[in-house]
C-alpha positions, 0 to 999 in steps of 0.5 A, spaced: 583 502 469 577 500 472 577 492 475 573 488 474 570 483 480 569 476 478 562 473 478 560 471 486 558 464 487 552 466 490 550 470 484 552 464 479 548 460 484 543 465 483 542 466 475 543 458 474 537 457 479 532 462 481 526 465 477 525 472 480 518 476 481 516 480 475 522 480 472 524 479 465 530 474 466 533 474 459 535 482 462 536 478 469 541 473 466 546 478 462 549 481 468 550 479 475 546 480 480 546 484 487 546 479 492 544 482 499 548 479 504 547 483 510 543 490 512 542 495 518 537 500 519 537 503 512 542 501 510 543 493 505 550 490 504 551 485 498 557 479 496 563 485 494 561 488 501 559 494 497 553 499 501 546 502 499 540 505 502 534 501 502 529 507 498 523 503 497 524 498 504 525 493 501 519 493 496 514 497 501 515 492 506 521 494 512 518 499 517 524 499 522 530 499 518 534 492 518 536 488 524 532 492 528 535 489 536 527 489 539 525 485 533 530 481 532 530 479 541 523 478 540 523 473 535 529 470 539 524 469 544 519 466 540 524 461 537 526 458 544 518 457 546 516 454 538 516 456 532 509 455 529 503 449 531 497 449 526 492 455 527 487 448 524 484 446 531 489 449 535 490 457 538 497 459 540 499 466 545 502 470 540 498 471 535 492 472 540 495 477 542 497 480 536 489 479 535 487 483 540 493 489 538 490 489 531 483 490 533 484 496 538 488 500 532 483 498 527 478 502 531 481 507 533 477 511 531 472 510 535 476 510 541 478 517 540 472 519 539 469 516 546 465 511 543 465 502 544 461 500 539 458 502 533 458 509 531 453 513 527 454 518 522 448 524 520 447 522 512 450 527 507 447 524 501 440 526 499 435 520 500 440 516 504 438 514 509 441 515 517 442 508 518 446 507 511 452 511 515 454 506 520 461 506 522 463 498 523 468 496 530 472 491 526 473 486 532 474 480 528 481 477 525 483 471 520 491 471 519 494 469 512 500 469 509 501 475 504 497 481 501 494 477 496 491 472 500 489 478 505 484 480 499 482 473 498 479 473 504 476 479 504 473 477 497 471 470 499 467 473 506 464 479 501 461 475 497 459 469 502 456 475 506 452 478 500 449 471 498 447 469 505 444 475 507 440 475 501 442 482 498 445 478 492 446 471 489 451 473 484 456 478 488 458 484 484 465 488 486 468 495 484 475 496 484 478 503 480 482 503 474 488 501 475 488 498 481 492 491 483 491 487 489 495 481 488 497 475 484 491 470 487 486 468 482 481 471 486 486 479 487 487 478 480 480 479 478 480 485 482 486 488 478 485 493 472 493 493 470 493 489 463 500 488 463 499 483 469 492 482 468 491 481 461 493 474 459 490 471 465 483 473 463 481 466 462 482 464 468 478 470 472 472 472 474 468 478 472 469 485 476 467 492 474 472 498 474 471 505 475 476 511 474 482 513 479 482 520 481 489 520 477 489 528 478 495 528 473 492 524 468 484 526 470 481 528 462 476 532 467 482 536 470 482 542 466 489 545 469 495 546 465 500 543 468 504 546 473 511 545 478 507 542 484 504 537 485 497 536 480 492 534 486 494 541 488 492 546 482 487 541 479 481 545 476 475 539 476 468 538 479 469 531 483 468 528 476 472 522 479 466 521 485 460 522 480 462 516 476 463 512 482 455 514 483 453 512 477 457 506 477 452 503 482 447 507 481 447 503 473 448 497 477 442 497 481 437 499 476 440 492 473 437 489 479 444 486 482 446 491 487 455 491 488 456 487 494 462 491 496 468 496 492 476 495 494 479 501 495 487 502 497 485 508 501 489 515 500 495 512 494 494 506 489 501 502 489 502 498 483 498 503 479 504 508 479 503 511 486 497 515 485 494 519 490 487 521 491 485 529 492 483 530 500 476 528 501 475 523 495 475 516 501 470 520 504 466 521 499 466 514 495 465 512 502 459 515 503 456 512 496 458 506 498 455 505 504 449 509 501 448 503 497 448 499 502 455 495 499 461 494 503 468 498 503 474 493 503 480 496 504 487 494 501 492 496 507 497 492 505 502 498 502 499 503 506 497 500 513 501 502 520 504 508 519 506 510 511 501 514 510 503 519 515 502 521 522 495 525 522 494 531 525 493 531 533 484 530 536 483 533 541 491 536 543 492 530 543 497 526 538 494 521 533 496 514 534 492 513 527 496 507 523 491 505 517 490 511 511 483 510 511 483 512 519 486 520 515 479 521 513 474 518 517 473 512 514 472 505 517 472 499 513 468 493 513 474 489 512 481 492 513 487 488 509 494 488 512 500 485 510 508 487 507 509 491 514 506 487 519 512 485 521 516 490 521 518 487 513 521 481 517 517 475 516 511 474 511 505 474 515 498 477 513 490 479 516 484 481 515 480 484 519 472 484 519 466 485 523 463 481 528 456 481 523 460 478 517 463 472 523 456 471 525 453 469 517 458 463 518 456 461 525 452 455 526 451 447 528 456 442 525 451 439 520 449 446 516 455 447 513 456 454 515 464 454 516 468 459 513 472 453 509 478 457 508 486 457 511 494 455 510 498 452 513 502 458 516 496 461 519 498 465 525 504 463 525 508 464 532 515 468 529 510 473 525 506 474 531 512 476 535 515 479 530 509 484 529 507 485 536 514 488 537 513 493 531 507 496 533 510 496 540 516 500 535 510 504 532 507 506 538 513 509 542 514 517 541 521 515 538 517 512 531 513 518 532 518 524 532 522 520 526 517 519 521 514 526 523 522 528 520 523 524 515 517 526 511 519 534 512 525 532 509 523 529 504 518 534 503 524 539 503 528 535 498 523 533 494 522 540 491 529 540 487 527 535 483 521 540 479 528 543 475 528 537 471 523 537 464 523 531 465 519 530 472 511 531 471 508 530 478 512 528 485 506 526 489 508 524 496 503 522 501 506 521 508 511 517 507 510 514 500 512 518 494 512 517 487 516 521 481 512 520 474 518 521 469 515 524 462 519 526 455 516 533 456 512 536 463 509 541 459 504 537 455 505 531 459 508 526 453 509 520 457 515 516 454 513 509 450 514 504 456 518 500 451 523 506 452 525 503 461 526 511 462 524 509 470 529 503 469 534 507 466 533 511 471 534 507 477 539 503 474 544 509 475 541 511 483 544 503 484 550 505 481 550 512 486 548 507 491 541 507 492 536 501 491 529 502 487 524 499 483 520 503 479 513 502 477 513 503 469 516 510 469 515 513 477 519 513 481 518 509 488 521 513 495 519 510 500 525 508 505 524 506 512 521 510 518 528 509 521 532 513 516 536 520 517 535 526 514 542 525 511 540 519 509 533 521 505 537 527 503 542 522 498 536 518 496 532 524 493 539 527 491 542 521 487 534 521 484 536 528 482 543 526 478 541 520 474 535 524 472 542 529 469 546 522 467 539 520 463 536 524 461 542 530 460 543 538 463 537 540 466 535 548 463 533 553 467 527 554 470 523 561 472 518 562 476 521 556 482 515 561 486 509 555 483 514 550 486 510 546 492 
């Protein structure tokens, strides 16, 4: 006979109190709810004392496990000097530190090709000119507090720039369908996800759209569907780059050219961890640039390491963080946050170039300041806390386990191709995401009223493995300390309440096509 626990204190104090994130509370408030009191490395522990691996890092954001001991001395320290002073008027030793770390990495590209400044691209697109080609060196850094106001600092200093460089007086900006960026006014107008979006409208400023290059879902793709990933077998023409070329080509004829387009480079998150084809960034990079426009990337998921390690430059191991390096692409304005402090503490940063920070240069009486910030910028704990994970990320240790990790969930990732109930499993580095459909062959997705992914993670939590999905994906994308053993109990318990759900999985010929 089974025995039922009574409800922890905590969870009552919980239920009684606390309005969660994105959650329907009237669901939230029929059973108790997981009270996490403790965790290490992968692992997170709650109020019955019962254990779970941490499969998403705690919403996309611990990179090093729990309880990282480098972590935890470095913010120890930290809290013996001070834990925060005010950025307004003020400077402090970490978080110029931290300053200077960030830009070295976010020009690595240039440092591995030998270059200081500014480098120059030869032109590929006919009638561009060669200038248009400029790779940026970001060399500037304002800290905010979360990936939502990183954004917001991005758009603020766009939009200005354009104004007070004459190219625009009212600032346009494209983002791709689907996209989100965050929950400020500001990032929401960004965002194309009408379940969040929608009801906010009135609020918003207006922002224009233009197709992802959602492979699996693209009415260009002319390939049936496949067991293997659909960036793979995908039949297409890059229909997806020549509508971005036509949305600004449309936007300049109307006299009022797009001041910049926002991207999350190589994976749209919250859009249902969507991957773009290789080769795609380069190419809307090229447009964009061609256009005279700037590229802001929305690093907050995809920043320090989730992406994957890229390949050796020169036989020599490639210390790139940022996914939009993969490609070749520099940004002009490079927005980071969840990771940055290894998952610990709510720090963000925008990192731009010296030409946008001079627009905002002048006397006292012009009024030229950048009249924007919070309370916690630059505070001292995250400061430290990210200087030791890059420190973390950095060692040859990091390196070796995430090269692992991703081979092992690479591996492991194959046996979930035997259910008919899995359309796509696209992994990009460290992120995967699974898209559950009622039937793979025609790509039927369920109704979203149906919670298939919810379901679904449900039962992965009763097997002891926490996830969110998004819609009907599921999310893997676990800490970069995580074992073999242990990405082999996530994909596992992922391919069981699949059978629990959805019921015993037929037998599939042809596993040859498998990926």
């Amino acid at each position: 006979m089974k025995v039922r626990l009574a409800v922890h204190k905590l969870a009552q104090l919980d239920r009684r109190y606390v309005w969660h994130p994105f959650t329907q509370m009237r669901d939230w408030l029929r059973r108790e709810p997981i009270v996490i009191v403790s965790g290490q490395g992968a692992v997170l522990r709650d109020t019955h004392g019962r254990e779970y691996l941490d499969a998403n890092a705690s919403i996309w954001t611990n990179l090093h496990g729990h309880n990282h001991p480098k972590i935890n001395a470095a913010i120890r320290r930290q809290l013996k000097k001070v834990a925060h002073s005010s950025a307004l008027g003020l400077a402090n030793q970490p978080a110029s530190l931290l300053a200077q770390k960030l830009v070295e990495a976010a020009n690595q590209l240039n440092a591995e090709r030998g270059r200081r400044n500014a480098e120059w691209l030869p032109a590929r697109l006919p009638g561009i000119p060669r200038s248009a080609f400029r790779v940026p060196r970001l060399n500037k850094v304002f800290f905010s507090d979360d990936g939502s106001t990183a954004m917001e600092v991005a758009l603020k200093l766009a939009y200005e720039f354009a104004r007070r460089t004459g190219r625009n007086r009212k600032p346009k900006f494209l983002s791709l369908g689907g996209a989100y960026h965050g929950d400020t006014v500001g990032a929401v107008s960004l965002g194309h996800i009408d379940l969040f979006h929608k009801a906010y409208g009135g609020l918003l400023f207006k922002s224009d759209t233009v197709m992802s290059p959602y492979c699996y879902r693209c009415p260009f793709n002319r390939a049936r569907p496949e067991r293997a990933d659909a960036r793979d077998y995908r039949r297409c023409n890059w229909e997806c780059v020549g509508q971005v070329e036509k949305k600004f080509a449309a936007q300049k004829k109307r006299g009022n050219p797009y001041a910049a387009m926002v991207v999350e480079p190589l994976i749209q998150g919250a859009a249902g961890m969507v991957p773009q084809p290789a080769g795609w960034l380069r190419r809307v990079a090229e447009v964009v640039r061609g256009n005279g426009a700037q590229l802001i990337a929305d690093e907050v998921m995809t920043g320090f390491g989730r992406t994957g390690i890229p390949s050796s430059i020169n036989n020599q191991p490639s210390t790139r963080l940022f996914a939009c390096h993969h490609e070749g692409v520099q940004p002009d304005f490079l927005c980071l946050a969840k990771g940055l402090t290894g998952g610990y503490l709510p720090m963000a940063a925008t990192l731009t170039t010296r030409e946008v920070f001079d627009e905002f240069l002048g006397e006292y009486g012009e009024f030229k300041t950048f009249y924007h910030g919070h309370s916690y910028t630059g505070n001292q704990l995250g400061a430290a806390a990210a200087l030791a994970s890059l420190e973390i990320l950095q060692s040859t240790v990091s390196l070796r386990a995430r090269r692992q990790l991703e081979q092992t969930l690479r591996e492991e990732l194959k046996t979930l191709w035997s259910s008919p109930n899995v359309g796509d499993v696209r992994q990009v580095g460290l992120i995967v995401g699974v898209e559950l459909v009622r039937n793979w062959r025609t790509r039927e997705p369920f109704a979203l009223r149906e919670r298939a992914g919810i379901r679904v993670c449900e039962v992965m939590t009763r097997r002891g493995v926490l996830t969110r999905p998004v819609g009907d994906v599921i999310v893997i994308m676990p800490p970069y300390c995580t074992t073999p053993a242990q990405a082999r109990r996530i994909v596992g318990a992922l391919r069981d309440s699949l059978l629990e759900v959805f019921g015993k999985f037929p037998r599939v010929r042809n596993r040859a096509s498998s990926p």
